[in-house]
TORPA-4810 file (N, C-alpha, C, O; in nm, 3 decimals):
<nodes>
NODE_1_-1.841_-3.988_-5.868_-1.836_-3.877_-5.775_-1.890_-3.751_-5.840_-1.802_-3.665_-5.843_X
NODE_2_-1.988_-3.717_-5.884_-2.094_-3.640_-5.880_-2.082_-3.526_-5.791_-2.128_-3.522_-5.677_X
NODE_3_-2.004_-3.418_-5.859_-2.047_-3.259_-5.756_-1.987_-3.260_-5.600_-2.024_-3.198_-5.500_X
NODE_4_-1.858_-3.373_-5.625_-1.807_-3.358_-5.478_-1.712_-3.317_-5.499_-1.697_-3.280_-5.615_X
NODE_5_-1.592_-3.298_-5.401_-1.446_-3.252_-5.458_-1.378_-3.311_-5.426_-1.392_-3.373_-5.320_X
NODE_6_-1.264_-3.323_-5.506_-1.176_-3.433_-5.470_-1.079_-3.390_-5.344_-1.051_-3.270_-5.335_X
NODE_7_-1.024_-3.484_-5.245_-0.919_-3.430_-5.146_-0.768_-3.367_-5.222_-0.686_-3.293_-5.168_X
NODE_8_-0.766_-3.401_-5.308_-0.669_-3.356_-5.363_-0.642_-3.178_-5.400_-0.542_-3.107_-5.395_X
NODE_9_-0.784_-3.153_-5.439_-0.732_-2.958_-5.478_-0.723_-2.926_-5.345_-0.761_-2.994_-5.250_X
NODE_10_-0.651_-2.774_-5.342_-0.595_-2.694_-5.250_-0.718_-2.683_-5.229_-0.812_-2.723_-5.298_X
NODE_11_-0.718_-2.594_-5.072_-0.834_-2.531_-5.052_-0.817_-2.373_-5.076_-0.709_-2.344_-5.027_X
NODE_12_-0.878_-2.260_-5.130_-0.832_-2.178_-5.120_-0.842_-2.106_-4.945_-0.901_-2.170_-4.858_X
NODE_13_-0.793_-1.999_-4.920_-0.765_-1.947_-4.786_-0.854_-1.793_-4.815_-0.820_-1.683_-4.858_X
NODE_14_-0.964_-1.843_-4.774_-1.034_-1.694_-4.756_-0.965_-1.561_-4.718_-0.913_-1.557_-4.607_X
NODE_15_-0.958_-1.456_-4.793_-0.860_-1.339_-4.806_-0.934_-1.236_-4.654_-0.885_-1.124_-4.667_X
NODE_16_-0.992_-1.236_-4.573_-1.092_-1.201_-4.509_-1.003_-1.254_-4.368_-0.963_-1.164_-4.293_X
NODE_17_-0.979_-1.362_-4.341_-0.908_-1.448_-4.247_-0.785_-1.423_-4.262_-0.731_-1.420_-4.151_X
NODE_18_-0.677_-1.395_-4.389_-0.585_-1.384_-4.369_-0.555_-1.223_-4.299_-0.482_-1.206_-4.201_X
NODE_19_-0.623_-1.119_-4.366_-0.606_-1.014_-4.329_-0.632_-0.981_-4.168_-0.586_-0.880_-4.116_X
NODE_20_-0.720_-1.091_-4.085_-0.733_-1.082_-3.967_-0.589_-1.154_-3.894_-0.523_-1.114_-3.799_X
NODE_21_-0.570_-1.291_-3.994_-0.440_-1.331_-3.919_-0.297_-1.222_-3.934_-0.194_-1.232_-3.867_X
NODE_22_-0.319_-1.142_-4.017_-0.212_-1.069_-4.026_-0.196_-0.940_-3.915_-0.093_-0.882_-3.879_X
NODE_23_-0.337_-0.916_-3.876_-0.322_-0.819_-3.771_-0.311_-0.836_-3.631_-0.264_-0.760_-3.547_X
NODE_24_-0.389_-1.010_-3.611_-0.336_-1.087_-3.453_-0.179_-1.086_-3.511_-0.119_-1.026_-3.421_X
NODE_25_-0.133_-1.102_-3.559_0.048_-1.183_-3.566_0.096_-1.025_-3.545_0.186_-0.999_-3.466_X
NODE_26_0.014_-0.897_-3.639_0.102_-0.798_-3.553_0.091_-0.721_-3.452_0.166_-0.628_-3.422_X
NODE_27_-0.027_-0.768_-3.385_-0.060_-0.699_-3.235_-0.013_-0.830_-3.150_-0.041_-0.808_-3.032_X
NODE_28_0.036_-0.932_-3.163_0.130_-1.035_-3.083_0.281_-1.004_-3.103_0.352_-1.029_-3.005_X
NODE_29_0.336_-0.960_-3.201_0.468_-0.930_-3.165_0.474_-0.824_-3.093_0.541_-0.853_-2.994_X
NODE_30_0.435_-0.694_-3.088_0.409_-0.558_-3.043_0.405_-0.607_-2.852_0.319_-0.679_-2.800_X
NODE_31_0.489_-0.562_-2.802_0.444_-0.567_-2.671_0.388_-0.456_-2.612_0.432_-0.345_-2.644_X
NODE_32_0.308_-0.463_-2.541_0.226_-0.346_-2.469_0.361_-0.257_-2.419_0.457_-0.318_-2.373_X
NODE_33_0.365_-0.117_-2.429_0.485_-0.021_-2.336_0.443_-0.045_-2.207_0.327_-0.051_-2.167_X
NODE_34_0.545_-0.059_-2.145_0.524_-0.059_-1.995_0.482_0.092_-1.942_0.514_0.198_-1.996_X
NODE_35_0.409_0.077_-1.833_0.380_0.266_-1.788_0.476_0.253_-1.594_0.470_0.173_-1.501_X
NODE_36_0.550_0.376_-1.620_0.636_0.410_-1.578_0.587_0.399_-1.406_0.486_0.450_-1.359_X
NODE_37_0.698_0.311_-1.325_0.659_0.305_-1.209_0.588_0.449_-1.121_0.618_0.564_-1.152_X
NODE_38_0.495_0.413_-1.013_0.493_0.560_-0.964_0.536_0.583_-0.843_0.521_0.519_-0.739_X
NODE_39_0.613_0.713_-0.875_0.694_0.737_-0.669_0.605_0.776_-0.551_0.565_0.884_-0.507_X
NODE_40_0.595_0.691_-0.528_0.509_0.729_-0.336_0.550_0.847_-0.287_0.464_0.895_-0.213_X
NODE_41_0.631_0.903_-0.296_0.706_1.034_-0.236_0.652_1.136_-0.317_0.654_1.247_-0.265_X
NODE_42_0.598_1.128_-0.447_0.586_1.237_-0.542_0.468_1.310_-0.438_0.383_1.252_-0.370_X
NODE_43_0.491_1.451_-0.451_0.355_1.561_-0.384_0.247_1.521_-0.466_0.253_1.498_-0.586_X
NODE_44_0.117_1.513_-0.370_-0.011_1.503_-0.463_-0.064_1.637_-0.540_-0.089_1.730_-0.463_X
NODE_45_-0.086_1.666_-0.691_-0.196_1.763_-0.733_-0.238_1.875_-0.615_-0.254_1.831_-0.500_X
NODE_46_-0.252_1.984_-0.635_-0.379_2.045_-0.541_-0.483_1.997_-0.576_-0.508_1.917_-0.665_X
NODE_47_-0.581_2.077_-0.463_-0.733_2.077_-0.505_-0.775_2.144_-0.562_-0.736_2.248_-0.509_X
NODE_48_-0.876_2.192_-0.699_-0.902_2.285_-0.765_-1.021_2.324_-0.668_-1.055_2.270_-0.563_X
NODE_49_-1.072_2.428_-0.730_-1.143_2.551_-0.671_-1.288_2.450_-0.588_-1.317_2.441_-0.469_X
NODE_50_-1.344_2.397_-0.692_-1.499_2.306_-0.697_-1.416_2.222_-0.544_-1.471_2.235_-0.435_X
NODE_51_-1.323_2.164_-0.554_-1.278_2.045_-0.444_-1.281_2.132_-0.302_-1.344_2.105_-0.200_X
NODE_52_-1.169_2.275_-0.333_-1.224_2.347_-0.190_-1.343_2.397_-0.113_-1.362_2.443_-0.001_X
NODE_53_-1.456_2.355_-0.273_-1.570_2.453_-0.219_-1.620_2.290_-0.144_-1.622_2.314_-0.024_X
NODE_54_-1.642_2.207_-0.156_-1.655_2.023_-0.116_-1.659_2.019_0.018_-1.753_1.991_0.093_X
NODE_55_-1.476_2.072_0.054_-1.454_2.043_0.163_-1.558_2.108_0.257_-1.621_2.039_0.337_X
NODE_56_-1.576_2.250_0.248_-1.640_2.335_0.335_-1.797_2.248_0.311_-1.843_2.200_0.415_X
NODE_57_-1.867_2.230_0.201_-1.993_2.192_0.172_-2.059_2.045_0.228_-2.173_2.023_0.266_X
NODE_58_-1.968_1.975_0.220_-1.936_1.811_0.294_-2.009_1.865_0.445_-2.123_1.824_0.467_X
NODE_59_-1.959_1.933_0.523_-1.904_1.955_0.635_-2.085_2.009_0.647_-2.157_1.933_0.712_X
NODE_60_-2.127_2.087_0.608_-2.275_2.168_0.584_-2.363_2.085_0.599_-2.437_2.072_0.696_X
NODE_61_-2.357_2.004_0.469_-2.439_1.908_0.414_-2.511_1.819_0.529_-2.632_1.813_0.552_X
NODE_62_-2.361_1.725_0.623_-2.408_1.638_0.700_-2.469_1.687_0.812_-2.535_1.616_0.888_X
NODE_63_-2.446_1.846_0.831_-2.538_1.898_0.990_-2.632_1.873_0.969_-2.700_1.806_1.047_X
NODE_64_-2.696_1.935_0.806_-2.810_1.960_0.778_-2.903_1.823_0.771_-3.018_1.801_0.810_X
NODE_65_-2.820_1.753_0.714_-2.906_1.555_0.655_-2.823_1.512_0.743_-2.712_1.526_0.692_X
NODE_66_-2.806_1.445_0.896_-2.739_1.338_0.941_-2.828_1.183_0.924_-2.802_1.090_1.002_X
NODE_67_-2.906_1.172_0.843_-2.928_1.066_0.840_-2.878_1.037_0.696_-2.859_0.921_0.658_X
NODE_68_-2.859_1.136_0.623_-2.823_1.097_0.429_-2.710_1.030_0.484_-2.655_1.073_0.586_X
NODE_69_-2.670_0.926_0.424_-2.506_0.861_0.439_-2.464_0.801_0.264_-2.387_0.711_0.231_X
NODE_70_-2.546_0.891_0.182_-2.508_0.846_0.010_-2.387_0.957_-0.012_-2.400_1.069_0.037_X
NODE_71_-2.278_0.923_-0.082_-2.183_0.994_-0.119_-2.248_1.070_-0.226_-2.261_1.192_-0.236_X
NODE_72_-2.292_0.967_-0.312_-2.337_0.992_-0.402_-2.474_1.154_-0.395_-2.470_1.240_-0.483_X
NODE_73_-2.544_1.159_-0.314_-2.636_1.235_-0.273_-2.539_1.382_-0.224_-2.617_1.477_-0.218_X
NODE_74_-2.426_1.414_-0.197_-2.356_1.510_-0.144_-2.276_1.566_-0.259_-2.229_1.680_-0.260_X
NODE_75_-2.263_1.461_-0.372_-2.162_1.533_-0.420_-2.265_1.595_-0.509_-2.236_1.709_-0.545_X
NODE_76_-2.439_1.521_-0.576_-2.494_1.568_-0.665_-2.495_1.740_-0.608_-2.433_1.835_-0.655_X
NODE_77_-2.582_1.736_-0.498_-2.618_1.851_-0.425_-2.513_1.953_-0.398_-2.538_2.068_-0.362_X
NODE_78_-2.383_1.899_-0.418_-2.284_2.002_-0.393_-2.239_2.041_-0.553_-2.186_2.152_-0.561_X
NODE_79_-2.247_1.992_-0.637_-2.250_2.011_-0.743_-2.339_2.127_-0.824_-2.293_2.195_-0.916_X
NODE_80_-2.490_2.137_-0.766_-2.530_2.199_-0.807_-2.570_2.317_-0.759_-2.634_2.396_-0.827_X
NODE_81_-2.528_2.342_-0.613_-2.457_2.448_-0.550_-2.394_2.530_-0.607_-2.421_2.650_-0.610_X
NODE_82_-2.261_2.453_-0.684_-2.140_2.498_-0.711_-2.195_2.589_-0.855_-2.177_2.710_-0.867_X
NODE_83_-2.266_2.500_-0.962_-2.306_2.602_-1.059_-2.427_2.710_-1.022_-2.451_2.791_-1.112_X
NODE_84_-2.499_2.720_-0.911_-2.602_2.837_-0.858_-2.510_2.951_-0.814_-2.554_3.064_-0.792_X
NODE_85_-2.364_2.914_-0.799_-2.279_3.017_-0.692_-2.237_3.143_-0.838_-2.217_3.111_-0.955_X
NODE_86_-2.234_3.274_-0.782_-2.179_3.365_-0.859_-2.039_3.345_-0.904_-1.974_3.248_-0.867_X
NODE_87_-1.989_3.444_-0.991_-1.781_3.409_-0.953_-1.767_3.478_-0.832_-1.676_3.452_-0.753_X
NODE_88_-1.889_3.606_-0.802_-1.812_3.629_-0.656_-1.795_3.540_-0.517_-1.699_3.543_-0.441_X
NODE_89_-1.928_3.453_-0.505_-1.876_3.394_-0.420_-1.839_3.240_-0.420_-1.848_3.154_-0.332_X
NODE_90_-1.787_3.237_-0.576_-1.669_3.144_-0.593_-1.490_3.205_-0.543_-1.391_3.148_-0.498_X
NODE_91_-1.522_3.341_-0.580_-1.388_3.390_-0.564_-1.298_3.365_-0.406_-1.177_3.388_-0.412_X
NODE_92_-1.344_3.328_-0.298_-1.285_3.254_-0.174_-1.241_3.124_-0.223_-1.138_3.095_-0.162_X
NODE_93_-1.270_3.039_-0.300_-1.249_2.943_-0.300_-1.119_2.915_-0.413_-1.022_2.840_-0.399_X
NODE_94_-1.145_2.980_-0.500_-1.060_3.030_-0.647_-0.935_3.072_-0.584_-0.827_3.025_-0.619_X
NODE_95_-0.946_3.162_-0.490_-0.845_3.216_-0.442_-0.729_3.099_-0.333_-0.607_3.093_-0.324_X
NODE_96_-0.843_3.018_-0.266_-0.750_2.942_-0.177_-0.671_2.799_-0.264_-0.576_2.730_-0.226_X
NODE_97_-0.749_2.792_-0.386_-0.700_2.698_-0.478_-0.581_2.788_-0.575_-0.471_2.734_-0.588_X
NODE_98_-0.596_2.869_-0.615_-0.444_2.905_-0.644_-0.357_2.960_-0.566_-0.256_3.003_-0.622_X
NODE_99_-0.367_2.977_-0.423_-0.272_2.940_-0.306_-0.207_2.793_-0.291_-0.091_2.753_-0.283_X
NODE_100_-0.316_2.740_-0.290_-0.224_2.581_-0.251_-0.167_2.532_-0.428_-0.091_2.439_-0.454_X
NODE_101_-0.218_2.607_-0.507_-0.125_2.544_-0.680_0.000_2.648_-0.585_0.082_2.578_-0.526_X
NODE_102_0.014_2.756_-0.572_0.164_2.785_-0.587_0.231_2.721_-0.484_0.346_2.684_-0.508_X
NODE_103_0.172_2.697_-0.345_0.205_2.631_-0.318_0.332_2.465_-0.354_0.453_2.450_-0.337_X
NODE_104_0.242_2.389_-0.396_0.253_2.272_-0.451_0.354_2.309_-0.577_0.439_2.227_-0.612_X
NODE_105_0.341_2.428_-0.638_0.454_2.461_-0.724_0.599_2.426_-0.698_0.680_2.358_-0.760_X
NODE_106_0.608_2.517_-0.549_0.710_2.491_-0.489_0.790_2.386_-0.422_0.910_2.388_-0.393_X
NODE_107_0.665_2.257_-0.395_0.744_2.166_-0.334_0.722_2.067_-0.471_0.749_1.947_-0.471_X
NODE_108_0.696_2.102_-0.524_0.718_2.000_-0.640_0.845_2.054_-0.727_0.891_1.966_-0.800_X
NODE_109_0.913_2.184_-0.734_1.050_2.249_-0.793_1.142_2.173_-0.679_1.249_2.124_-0.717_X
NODE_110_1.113_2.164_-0.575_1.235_2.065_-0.445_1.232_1.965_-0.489_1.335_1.904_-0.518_X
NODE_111_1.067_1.899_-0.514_1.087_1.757_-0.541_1.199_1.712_-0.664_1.296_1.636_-0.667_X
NODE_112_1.125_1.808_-0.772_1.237_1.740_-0.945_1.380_1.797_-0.881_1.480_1.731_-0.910_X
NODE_113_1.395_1.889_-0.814_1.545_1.903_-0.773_1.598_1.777_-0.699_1.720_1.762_-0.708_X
NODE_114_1.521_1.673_-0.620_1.568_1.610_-0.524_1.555_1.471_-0.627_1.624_1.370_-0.613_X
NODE_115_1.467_1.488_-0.717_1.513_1.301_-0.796_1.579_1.340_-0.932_1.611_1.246_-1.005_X
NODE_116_1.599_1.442_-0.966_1.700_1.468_-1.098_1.855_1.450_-1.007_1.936_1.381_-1.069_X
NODE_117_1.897_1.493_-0.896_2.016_1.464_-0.791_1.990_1.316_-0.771_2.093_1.252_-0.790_X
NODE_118_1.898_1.248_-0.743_1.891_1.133_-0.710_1.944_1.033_-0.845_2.049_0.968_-0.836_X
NODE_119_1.887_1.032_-0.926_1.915_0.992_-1.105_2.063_0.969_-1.118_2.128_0.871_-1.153_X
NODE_120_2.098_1.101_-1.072_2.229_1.080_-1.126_2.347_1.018_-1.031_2.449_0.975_-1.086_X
NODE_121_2.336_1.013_-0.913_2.354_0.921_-0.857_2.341_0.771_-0.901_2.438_0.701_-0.927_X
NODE_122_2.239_0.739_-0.906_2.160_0.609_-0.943_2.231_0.596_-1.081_2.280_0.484_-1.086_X
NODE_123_2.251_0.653_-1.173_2.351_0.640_-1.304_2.462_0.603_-1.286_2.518_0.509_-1.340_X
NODE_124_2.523_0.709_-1.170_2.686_0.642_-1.154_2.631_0.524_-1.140_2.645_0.443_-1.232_X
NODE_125_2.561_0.492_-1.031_2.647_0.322_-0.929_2.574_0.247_-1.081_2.658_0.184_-1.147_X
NODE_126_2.491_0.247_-1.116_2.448_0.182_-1.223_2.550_0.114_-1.344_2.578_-0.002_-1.370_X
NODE_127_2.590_0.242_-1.404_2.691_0.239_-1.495_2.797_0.124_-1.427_2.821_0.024_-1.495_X
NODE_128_2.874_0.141_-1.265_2.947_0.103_-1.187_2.934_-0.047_-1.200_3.024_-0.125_-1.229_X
NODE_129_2.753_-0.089_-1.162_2.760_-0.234_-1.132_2.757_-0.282_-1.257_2.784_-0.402_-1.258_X
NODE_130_2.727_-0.219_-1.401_2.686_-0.290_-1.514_2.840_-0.322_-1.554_2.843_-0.442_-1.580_X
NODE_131_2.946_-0.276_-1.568_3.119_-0.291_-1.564_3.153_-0.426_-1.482_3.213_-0.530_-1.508_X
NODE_132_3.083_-0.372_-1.366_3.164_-0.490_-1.295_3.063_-0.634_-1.318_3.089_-0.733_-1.250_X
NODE_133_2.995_-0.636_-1.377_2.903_-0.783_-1.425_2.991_-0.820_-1.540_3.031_-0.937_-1.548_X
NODE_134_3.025_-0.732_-1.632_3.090_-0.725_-1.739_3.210_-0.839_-1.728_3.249_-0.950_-1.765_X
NODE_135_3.236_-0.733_-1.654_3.431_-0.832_-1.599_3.367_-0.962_-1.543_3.410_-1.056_-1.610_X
NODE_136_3.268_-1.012_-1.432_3.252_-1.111_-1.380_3.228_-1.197_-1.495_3.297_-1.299_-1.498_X
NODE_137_3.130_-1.175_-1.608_3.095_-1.252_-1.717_3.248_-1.267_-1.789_3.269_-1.376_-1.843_X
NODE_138_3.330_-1.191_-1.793_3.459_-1.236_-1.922_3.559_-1.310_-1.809_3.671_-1.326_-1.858_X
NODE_139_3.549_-1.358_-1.673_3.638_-1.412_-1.565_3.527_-1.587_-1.611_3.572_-1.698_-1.638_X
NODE_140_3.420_-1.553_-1.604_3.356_-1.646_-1.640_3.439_-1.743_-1.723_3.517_-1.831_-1.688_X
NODE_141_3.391_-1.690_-1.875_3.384_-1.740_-1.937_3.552_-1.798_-2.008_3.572_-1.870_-2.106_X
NODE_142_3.644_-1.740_-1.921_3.735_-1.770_-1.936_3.806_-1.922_-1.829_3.901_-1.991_-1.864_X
NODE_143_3.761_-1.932_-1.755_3.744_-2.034_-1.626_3.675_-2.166_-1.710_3.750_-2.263_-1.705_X
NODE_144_3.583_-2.185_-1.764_3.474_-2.202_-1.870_3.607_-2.315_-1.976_3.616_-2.438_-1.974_X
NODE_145_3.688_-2.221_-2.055_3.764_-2.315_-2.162_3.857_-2.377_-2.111_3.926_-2.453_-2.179_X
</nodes>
């Protein structure tokens, strides 16, 4: 046997592979964080300033092109509207967008008032049913011996 190897030696374990198996084994224990359900009820964002100037510009756009039907084609063109415009006559639009932020300020201070009250609610009965599983599990397990 001439320049072969015997089955018998180890093989060594390329240091290259282990360092990869060591980082699958610790991105497999690691579970992804879950991201936090979202409430349907929550108030949406306002519109910033550029979105109010849209609405009015949308509305322009299609008198002018009723045959354009590209979204894509309205928003370029409204886009570059928006940087040709002065701050003065951005300032209508600036202005009706930090109307609807204070707006939205406000029903969003009702909203965290109305699910921080809700929470704690939801804590009592919580706390409530986790007790009474408690007791059902030690009625259990006593029935059980």
């Amino acid at each position: 046997m001439k320049g072969g190897k015997s089955k018998a030696e180890p093989k060594k374990a390329d240091s290259r592979l282990s360092v990869k198996r060591k980082g699958s084994e610790r991105a497999a224990s690691k579970k992804p964080a879950k991201k936090a359900a979202k409430d349907p009820n929550r108030p949406k964002r306002p519109a910033s300033a550029f979105f109010v100037f849209m609405e009015e510009f949308r509305k322009q756009f299609q008198e002018k092109n009723p045959e354009n039907k590209s979204v894509a084609a309205v928003g370029k063109a409204g886009g570059a509207k928006w940087k040709s415009l002065t701050e003065a006559e951005k300032a209508p639009y600036v202005s009706k967008a930090n109307k609807r932020k204070a707006d939205f300020q406000k029903v969003m201070a009702d909203y965290n008032k109305k699910s921080t009250a809700e929470e704690e609610n939801e804590s009592d009965k919580s706390r409530s049913e986790v007790n009474d599983d408690e007791d059902d599990e030690s009625g259990e397990e006593e029935d059980e011996e």
